[in-house]
N, C-alpha and C positions, 0 to 999 in steps of 0.2 A: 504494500500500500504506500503511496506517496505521502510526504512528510505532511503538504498542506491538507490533503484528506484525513491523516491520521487527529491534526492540531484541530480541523473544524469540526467531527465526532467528537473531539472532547470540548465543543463549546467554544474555541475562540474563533473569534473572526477573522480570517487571517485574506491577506493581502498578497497577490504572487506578483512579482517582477520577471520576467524572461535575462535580466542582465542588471549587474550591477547600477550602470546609470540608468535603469528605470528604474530603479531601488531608491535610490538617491532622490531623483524627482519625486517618489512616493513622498516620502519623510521629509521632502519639503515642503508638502501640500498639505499635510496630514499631522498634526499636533497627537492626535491618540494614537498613537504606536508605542507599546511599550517593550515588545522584545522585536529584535530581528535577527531570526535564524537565516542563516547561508551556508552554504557548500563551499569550499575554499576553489573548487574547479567550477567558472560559468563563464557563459561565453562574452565576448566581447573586447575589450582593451583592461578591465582592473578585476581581477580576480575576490574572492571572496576576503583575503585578509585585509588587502588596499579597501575593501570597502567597509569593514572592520574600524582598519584607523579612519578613516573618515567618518564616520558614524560616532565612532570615539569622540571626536574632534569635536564635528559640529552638532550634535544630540549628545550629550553627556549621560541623560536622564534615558534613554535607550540604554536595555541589556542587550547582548550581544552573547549568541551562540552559534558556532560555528561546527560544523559538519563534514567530515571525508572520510572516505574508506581508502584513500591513495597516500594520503600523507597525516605525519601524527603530530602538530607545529611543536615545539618547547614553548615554555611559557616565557619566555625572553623574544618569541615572535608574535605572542600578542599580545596588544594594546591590555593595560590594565584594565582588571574584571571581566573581560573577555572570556568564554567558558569553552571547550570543546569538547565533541563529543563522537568519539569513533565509529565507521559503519562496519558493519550492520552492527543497528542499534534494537530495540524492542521498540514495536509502538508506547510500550506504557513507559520506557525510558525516558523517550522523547518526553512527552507530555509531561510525567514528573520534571523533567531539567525545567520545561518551558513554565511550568507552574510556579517552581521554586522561583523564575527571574521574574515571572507577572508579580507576585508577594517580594520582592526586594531582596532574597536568598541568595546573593551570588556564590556565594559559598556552596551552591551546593554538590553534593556527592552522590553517587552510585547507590544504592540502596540494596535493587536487586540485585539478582545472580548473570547480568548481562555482559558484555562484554564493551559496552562503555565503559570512558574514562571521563574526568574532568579534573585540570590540577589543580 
């Protein structure tokens, strides 16, 4: 199941972008955003992490969860509070992480027996 189908079963309203600078214009337009999940690989000219720091940058009050089954960043490649979360994940992984960032939990941790991380 895709991430945005698994996020809107559990009740949020989620927003899709096909690429980073439509991501961007979103969150420009749009004051009620409060997490944005990415894939670290999307198409275009600025990859999920450049869109990470930017988001960082100009939305401070945006959480920030980041997604790849290709690559695992260190925590020195992202933006502070930035959280990741490795594929394949569990739908109810997903949803817990993005729960925890909707309530202000950056902090949060794995729970279950999944095979996500977050540092």
């Amino acid at each position: 199941m895709v991430a945005a189908d698994v996020l809107s079963e559990a009740g949020f309203t989620v927003l899709e972008s096909t690429n980073a600078e439509e991501a961007l214009t979103v969150l420009q337009t749009r004051s009620d955003v409060r997490v944005l999940f990415t894939d670290v690989n999307m198409p275009g000219a600025l990859d999920g992490l450049g869109l990470a720091q930017i988001v960082h940058e100009r939305a401070p009050d945006v959480s920030i969860l980041i997604g790849s089954g290709r690559i695992r960043p260190s925590p020195g490649e992202l933006p502070p509070g930035v959280r990741f979360i490795a594929k394949p994940y569990a739908s109810s992984t997903l949803t817990e992480a993005v729960c925890a960032l909707v309530q202000g939990h950056r902090e949060w941790r794995v729970t279950s027996t999944s095979p996500a991380t977050l540092p």
